[in-house]
C-alpha positions as CSV (number, residue, x, y, z in Angstrom):
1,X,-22.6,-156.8,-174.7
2,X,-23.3,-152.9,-174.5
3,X,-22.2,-150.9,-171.4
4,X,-25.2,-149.5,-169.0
5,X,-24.3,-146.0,-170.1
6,X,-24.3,-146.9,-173.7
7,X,-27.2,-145.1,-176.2
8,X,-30.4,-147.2,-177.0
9,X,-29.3,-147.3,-180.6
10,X,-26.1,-149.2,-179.3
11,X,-27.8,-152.2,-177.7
12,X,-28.3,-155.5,-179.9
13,X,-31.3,-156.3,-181.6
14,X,-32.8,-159.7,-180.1
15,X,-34.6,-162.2,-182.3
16,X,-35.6,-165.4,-180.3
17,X,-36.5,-168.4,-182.2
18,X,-38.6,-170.9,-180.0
19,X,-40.2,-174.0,-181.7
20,X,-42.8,-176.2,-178.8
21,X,-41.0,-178.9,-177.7
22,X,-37.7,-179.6,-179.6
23,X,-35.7,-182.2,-177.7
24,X,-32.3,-181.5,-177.0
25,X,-30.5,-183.8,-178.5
26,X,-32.2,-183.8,-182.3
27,X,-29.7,-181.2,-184.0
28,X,-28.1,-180.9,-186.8
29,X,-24.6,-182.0,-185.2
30,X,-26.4,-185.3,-184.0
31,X,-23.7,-187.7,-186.1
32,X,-26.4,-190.3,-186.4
33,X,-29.6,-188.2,-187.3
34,X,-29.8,-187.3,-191.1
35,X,-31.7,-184.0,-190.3
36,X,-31.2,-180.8,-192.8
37,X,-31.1,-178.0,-190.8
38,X,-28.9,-175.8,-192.6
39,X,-29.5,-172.4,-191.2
40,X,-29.7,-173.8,-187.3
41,X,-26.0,-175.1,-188.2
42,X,-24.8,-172.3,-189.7
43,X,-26.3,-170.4,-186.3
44,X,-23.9,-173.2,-184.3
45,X,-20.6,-172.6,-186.6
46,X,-21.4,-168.5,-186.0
47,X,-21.8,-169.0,-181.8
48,X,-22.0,-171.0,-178.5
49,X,-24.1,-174.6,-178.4
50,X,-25.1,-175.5,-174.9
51,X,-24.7,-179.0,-174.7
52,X,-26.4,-179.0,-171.1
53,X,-29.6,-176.9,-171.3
54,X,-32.3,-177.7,-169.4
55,X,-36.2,-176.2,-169.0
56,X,-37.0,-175.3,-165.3
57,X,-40.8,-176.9,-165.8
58,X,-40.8,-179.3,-168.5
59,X,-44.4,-178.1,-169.7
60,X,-45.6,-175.1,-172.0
61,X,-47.1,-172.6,-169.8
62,X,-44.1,-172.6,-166.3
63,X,-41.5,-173.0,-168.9
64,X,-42.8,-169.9,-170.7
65,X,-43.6,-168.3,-167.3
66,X,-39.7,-168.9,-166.0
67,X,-38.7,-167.5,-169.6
68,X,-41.0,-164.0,-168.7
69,X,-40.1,-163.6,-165.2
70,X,-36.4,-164.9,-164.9
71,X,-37.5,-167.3,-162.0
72,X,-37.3,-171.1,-161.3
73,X,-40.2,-173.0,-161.6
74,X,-41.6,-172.6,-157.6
75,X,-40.9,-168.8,-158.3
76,X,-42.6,-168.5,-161.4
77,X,-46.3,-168.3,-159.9
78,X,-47.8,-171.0,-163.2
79,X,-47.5,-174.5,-161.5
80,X,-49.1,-176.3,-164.5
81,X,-51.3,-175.4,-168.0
82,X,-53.7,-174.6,-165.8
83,X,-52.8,-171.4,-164.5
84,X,-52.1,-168.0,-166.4
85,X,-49.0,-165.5,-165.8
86,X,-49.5,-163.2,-162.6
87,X,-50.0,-160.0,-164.2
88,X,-48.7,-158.2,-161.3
89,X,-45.0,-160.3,-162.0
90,X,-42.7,-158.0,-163.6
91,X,-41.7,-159.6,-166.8
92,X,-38.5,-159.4,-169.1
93,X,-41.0,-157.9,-171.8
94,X,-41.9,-155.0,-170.0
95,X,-38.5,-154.4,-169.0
96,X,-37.2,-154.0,-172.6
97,X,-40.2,-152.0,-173.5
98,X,-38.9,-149.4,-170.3
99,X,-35.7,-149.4,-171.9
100,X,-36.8,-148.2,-175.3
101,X,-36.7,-151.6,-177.3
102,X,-39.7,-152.3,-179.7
103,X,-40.7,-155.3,-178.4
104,X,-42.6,-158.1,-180.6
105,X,-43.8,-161.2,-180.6
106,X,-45.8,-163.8,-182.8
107,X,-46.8,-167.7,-182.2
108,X,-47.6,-169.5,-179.5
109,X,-47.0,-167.4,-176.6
110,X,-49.3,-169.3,-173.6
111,X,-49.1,-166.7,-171.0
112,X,-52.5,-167.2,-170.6
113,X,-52.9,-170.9,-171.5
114,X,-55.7,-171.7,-168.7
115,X,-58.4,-168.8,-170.6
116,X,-59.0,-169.8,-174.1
117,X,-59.3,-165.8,-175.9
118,X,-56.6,-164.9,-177.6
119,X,-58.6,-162.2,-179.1
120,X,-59.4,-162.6,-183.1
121,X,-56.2,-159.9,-183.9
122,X,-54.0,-161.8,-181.4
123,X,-53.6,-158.8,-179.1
124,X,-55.1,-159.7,-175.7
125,X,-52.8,-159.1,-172.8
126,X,-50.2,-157.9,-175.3
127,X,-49.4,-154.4,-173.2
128,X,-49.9,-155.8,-170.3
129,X,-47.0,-158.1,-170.9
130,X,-44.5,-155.9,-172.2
131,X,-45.0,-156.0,-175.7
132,X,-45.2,-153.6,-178.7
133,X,-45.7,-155.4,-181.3
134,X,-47.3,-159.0,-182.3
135,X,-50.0,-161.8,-182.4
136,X,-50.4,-164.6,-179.7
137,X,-52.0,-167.3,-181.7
138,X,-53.3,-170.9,-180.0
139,X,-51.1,-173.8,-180.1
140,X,-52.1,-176.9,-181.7
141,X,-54.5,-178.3,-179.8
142,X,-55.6,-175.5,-178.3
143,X,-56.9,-174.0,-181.5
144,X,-59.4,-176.9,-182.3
145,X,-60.6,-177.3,-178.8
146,X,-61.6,-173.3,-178.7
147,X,-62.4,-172.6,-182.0
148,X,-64.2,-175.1,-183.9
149,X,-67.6,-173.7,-183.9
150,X,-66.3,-169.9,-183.6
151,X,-62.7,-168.7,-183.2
152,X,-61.3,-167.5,-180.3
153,X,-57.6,-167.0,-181.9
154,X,-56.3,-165.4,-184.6
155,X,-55.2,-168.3,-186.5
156,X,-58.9,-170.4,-186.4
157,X,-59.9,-167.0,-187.2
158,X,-57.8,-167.1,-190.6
159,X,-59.0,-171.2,-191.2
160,X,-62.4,-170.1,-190.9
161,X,-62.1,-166.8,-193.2
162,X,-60.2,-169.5,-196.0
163,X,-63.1,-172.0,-195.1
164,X,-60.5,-174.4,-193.9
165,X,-61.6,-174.3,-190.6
166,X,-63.6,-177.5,-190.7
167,X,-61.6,-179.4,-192.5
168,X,-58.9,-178.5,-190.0
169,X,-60.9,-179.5,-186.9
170,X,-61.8,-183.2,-188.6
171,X,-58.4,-183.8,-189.4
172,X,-57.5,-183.4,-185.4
173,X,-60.7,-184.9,-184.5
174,X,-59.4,-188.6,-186.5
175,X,-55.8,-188.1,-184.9
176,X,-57.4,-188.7,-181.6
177,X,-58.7,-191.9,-181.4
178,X,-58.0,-194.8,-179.8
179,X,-53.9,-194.9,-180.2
180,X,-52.4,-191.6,-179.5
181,X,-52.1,-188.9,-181.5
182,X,-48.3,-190.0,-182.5
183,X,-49.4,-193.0,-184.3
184,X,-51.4,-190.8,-187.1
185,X,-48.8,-189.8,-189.5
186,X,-50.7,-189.1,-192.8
187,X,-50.2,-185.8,-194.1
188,X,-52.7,-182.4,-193.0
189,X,-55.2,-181.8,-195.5
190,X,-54.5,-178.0,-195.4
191,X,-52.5,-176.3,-198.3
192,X,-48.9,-174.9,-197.5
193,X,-49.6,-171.7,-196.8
194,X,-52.3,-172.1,-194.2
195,X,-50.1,-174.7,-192.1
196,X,-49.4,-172.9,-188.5
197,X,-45.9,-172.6,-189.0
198,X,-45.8,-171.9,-192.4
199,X,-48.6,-168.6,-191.4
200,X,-46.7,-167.9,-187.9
201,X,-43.5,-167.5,-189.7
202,X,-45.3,-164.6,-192.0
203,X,-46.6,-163.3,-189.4
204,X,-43.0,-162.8,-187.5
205,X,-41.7,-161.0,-191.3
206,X,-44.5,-158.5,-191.1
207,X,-43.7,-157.5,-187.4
208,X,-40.4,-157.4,-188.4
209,X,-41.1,-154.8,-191.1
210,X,-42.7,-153.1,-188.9
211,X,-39.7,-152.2,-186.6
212,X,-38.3,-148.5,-187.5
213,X,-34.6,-148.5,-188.2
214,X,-32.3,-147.1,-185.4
215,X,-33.9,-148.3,-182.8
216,X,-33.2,-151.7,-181.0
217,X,-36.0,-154.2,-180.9
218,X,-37.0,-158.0,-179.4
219,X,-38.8,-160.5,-181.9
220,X,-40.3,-163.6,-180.5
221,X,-41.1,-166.3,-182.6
222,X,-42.9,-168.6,-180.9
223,X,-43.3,-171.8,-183.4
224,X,-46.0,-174.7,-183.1
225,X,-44.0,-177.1,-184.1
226,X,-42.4,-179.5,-183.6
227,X,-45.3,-180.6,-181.0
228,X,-47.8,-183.8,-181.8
229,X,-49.7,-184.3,-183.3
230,X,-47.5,-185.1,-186.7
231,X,-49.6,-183.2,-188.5
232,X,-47.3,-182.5,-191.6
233,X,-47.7,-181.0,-195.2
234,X,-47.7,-183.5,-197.8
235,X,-44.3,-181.2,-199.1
236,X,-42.9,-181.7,-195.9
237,X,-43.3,-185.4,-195.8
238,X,-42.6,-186.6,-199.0
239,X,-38.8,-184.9,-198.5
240,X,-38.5,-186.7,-195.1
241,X,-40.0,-190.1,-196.9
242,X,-36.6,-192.1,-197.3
243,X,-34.6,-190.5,-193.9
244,X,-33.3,-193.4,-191.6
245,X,-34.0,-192.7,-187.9
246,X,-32.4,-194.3,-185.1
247,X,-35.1,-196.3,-183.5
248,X,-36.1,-195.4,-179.5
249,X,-34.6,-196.2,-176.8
250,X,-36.1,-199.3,-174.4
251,X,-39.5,-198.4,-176.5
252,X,-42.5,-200.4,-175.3
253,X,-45.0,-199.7,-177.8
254,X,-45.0,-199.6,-181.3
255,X,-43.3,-201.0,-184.4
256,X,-40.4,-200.6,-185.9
257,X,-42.0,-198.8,-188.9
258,X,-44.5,-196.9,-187.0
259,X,-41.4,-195.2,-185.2
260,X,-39.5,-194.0,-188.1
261,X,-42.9,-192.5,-189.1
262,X,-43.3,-190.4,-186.2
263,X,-39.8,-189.8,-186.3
264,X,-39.6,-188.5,-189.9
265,X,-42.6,-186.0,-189.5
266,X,-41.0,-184.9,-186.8
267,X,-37.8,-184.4,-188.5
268,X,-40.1,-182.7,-191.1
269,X,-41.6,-180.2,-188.6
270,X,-38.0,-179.3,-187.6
271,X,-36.4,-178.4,-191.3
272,X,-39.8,-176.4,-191.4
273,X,-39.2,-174.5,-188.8
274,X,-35.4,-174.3,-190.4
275,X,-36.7,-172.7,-193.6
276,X,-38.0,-170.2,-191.8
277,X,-34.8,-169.4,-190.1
278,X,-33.5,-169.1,-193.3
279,X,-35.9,-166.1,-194.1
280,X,-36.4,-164.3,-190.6
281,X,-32.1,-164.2,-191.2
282,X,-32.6,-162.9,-194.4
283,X,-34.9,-160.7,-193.6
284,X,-32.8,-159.1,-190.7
285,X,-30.0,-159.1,-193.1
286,X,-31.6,-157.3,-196.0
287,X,-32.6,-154.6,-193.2
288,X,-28.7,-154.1,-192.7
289,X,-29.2,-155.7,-189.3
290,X,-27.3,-159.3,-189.2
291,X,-24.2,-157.9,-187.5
292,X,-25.9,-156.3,-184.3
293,X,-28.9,-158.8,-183.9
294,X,-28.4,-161.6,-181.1
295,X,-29.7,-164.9,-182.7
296,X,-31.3,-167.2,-179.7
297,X,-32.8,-170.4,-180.7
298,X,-34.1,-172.6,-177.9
299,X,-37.5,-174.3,-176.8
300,X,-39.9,-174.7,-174.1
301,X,-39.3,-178.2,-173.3
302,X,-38.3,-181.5,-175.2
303,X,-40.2,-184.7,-176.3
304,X,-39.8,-188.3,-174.9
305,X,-40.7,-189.5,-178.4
306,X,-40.7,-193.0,-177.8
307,X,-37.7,-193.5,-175.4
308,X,-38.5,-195.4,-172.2
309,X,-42.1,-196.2,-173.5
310,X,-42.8,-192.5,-173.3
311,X,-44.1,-189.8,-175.7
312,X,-44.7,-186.1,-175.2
313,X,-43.1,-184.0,-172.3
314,X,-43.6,-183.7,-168.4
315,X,-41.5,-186.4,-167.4
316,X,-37.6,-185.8,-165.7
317,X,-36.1,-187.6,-168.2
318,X,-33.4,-186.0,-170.1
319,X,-35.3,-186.0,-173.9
320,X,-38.3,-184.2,-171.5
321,X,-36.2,-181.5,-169.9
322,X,-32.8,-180.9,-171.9
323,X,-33.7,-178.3,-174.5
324,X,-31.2,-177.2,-177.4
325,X,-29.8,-173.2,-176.8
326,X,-27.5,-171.6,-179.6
327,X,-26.7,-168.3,-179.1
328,X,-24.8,-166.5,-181.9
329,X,-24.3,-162.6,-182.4
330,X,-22.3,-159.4,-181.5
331,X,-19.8,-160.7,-179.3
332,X,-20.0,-163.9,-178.9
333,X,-17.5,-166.3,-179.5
334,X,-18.0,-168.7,-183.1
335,X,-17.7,-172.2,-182.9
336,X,-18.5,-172.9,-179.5
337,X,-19.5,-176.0,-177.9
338,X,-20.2,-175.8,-174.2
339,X,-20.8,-178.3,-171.7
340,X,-21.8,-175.6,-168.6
341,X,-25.0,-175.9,-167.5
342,X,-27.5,-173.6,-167.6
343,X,-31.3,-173.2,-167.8
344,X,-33.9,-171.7,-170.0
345,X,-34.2,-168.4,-167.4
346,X,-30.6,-167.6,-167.9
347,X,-32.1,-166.2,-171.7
348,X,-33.6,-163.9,-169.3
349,X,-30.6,-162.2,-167.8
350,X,-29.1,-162.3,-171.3
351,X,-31.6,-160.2,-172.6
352,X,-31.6,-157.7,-170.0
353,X,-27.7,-157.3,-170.4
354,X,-28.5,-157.3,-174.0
355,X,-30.6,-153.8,-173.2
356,X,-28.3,-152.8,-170.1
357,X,-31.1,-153.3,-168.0
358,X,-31.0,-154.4,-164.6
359,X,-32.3,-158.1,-163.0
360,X,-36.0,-158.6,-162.3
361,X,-37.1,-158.6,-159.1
362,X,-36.9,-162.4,-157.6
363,X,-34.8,-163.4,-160.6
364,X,-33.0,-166.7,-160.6
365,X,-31.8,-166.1,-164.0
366,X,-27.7,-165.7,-164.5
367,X,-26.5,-164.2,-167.5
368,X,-24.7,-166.3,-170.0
369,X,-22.4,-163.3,-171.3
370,X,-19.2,-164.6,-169.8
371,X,-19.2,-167.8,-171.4
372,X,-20.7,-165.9,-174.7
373,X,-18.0,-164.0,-175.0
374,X,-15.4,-166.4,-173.5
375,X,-14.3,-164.8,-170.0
376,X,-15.8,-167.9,-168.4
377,X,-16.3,-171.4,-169.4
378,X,-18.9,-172.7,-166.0
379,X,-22.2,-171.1,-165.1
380,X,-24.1,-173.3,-162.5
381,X,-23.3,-176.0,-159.7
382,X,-26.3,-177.5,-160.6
383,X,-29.6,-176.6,-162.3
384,X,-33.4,-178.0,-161.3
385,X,-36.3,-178.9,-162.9
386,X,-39.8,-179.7,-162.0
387,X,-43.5,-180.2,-162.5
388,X,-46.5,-181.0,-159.8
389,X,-45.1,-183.8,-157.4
390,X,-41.9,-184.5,-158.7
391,X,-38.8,-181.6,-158.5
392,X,-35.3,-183.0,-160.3
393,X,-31.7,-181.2,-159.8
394,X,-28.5,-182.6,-162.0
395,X,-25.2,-181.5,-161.4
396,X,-23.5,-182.7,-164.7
397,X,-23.2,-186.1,-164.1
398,X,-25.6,-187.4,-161.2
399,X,-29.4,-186.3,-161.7
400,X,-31.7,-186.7,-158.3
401,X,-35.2,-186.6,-158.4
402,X,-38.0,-186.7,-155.7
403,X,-41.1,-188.1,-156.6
404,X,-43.4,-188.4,-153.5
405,X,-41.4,-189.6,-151.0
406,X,-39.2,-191.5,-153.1
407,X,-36.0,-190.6,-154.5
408,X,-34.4,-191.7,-157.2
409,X,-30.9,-191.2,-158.9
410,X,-29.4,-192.0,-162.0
411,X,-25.2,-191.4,-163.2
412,X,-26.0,-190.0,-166.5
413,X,-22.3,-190.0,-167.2
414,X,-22.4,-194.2,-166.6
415,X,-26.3,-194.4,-168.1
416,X,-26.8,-191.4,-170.4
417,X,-30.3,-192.9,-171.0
418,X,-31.4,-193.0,-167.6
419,X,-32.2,-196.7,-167.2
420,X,-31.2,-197.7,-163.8
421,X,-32.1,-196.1,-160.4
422,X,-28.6,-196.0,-158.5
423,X,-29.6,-194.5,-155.5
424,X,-29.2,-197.4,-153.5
425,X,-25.6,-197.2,-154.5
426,X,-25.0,-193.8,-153.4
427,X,-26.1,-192.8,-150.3
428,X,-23.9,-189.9,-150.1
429,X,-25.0,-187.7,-153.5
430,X,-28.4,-188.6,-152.8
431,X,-28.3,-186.3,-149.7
432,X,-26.3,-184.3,-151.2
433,X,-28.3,-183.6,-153.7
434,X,-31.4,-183.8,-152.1
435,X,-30.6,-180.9,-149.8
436,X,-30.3,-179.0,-153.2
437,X,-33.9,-179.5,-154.4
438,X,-36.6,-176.3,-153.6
439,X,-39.3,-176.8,-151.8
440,X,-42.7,-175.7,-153.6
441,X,-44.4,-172.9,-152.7
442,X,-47.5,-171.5,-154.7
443,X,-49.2,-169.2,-152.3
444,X,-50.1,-166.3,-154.7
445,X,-50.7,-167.3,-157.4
446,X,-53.3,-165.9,-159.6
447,X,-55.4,-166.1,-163.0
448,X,-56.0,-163.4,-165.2
């Protein structure tokens, strides 16, 4: 980590790699999953693995508002999807900008996820952010929904110029029937090269050229995947097409078969989104960059996929709000598991230590340099999480959540999988916990 009186051309470059909604424990050290993610484990052996990440808001838009502004999820100003990033909030973007970084971004950034216009170059709200740099493209589902007719993104903008645009908006159309989306596993009908991951990941190499050398910059990469629906390349599939899954946990649903589908394009969305590791670090490395770049890979949220009956995100269970964090770089220490917990705004603080900037104002955020570098080895009593009516705080072992008026509490050292309420049990580390939990407060918030 660079002094606060070191030059500009000292300070690490940052490249962040965020994929939409990879679950926590689906990694390339999972003993029992037979994923190939060669590059994210080569990132693991190089640096620090949090085993105890959490998001503050386990839903795209707060989770990527906590990320900007360094706040906990009643800080953040974006209580759900339906609400864009207070332009008056100071963001961590902006900040690096003052500082002299070049500051970039492509992918899914949903800063502005409640107004549909991304702009058909990507570059709406860009300055205003904090950024130099970059294209803000429409997630999944977002991209048919806005732009089947006409685009209002840059990459329904690049279907309809290849004339895949239609053929893109049936396939989504016949994913969303009765069953949910999950259940449809059949391969996209687009080529390679116009899958969203496949063009986000080109788009992140030319930004990346673009950077001048000898001066520190930020890269975003803000991938699609692996979010539902499965909407895999036939390529991607057919290597996935023989992997053995470990089936849910309590699932309530489907077959046996139909889960190792889903699971399998989602494996194959992940070693995707590893291939392009593999290039964005060979890209940094061919610029003569490796050694003073600090590697991030993390995620907005996770995905239930199956476990408890449930699929997608916004729930308090662990596969919902654990996210995977791997940090590797200038120094930090190599080979590092650690079980301290810490939260997706503490990238926040990181960053800003990264540029020898100072905190954000109303930051909840705590750097994670000590542990990085191995003067410390805890961060946080406790971290919280929350969404709408419910607000969850885990301290390691016992997780509390309010729902309502109800509280429930489950001993994830005892019951990992969160099956069994316990609060009944415990009296005591209910109210202990529950005096721990924030109280919501959205006055002020505001659409752009």
């Amino acid at each position: 980590m660079p002094s606060r009186t070191s030059s500009i051309a000292e300070r690490p470059n940052i490249l962040l790699l965020f994929p939409d909604q990879h679950r926590h424990d689906w990694l390339p050290s999972a003993p029992d999953l037979p994923l190939h993610m060669p590059h994210l484990a080569a990132l693991m052996e190089r640096g620090v693995r949090f085993v105890n990440a959490v998001t503050p808001s386990p839903i795209c838009a707060p989770a990527r508002a906590c990320l900007a502004s360094g706040r906990d999820y009643d800080a953040c100003g974006v209580p759900n999807n339906q609400v864009n990033y207070p332009l008056h909030q100071e963001t961590v973007y902006q900040r690096l900008r003052a500082t002299g970084y070049r500051v970039g971004g492509v992918g899914k950034f949903d800063l502005h996820k409640a107004t549909q216009d991304w702009g058909l170059d990507g570059r709406r709200l860009l300055p205003e952010w904090g950024f130099t740099d970059g294209i803000d493209n429409e997630g999944k589902i977002d991209a048919v929904s806005s732009g089947a007719e006409r685009p209002a993104g840059p990459y329904m903008a690049y279907l309809h110029r290849e004339g895949l645009a239609a053929t893109h908006v049936a396939d989504f159309a016949a994913r969303h029937g009765k069953l949910p989306s999950y259940v449809n596993t059949r391969p996209t009908p687009l080529p390679e090269e116009a899958y969203c991951d496949n063009w986000v990941a080109r788009n992140a190499l030319d930004v990346l050229a673009g950077f001048e050398p000898g001066r520190p910059w930020y890269l975003a990469v803000n991938f699609t995947g692996p979010h539902n629906p499965m909407d895999v390349t036939a390529g991607m599939q057919r290597r996935r097409r023989d992997a053995a899954f470990p089936p849910p946990v309590a699932a309530q649903d489907f077959d046996a078969d139909t889960h190792q589908r889903v699971r399998r394009n989602y494996a194959a969305m992940l070693e995707n989104i590893d291939r392009h590791i593999g290039r964005l670090l060979a890209a940094v490395a061919a610029r003569g960059e490796l050694e003073r770049t600090l590697v991030v890979y993390s995620s907005d949220h996770g995905e239930m996929l199956g476990d408890l009956g449930r699929w997608s995100k916004s729930t308090w269970h662990h596969p919902s709000m654990g996210v995977p964090m791997i940090v590797s770089g200038p120094g930090v220490n190599a080979g590092v598991t650690s079980d301290a917990l810490v939260s997706l705004q503490d990238l926040t603080a990181t960053f800003l230590d990264c540029a020898g900037a100072g905190p954000l104002p109303g930051m909840d955020g705590r750097s994670l340099w000590p542990i990085l570098r191995g003067a410390a080895t805890a961060h946080r009593p406790h971290v919280r999480c929350g969404l709408d009516d419910w607000r969850a705080v885990y301290d390691g072992r016992f997780k509390l959540v309010r729902t309502g008026e109800a509280h429930l509490l489950y001993d994830r050292g005892a019951d990992p999988h969160e099956l069994t309420d316990v609060a009944d049990q415990h009296p005591d580390e209910v109210n202990r916990l529950a005096r721990l939990l924030r109280v919501p407060s959205w006055e002020g918030s505001l659409n752009v």
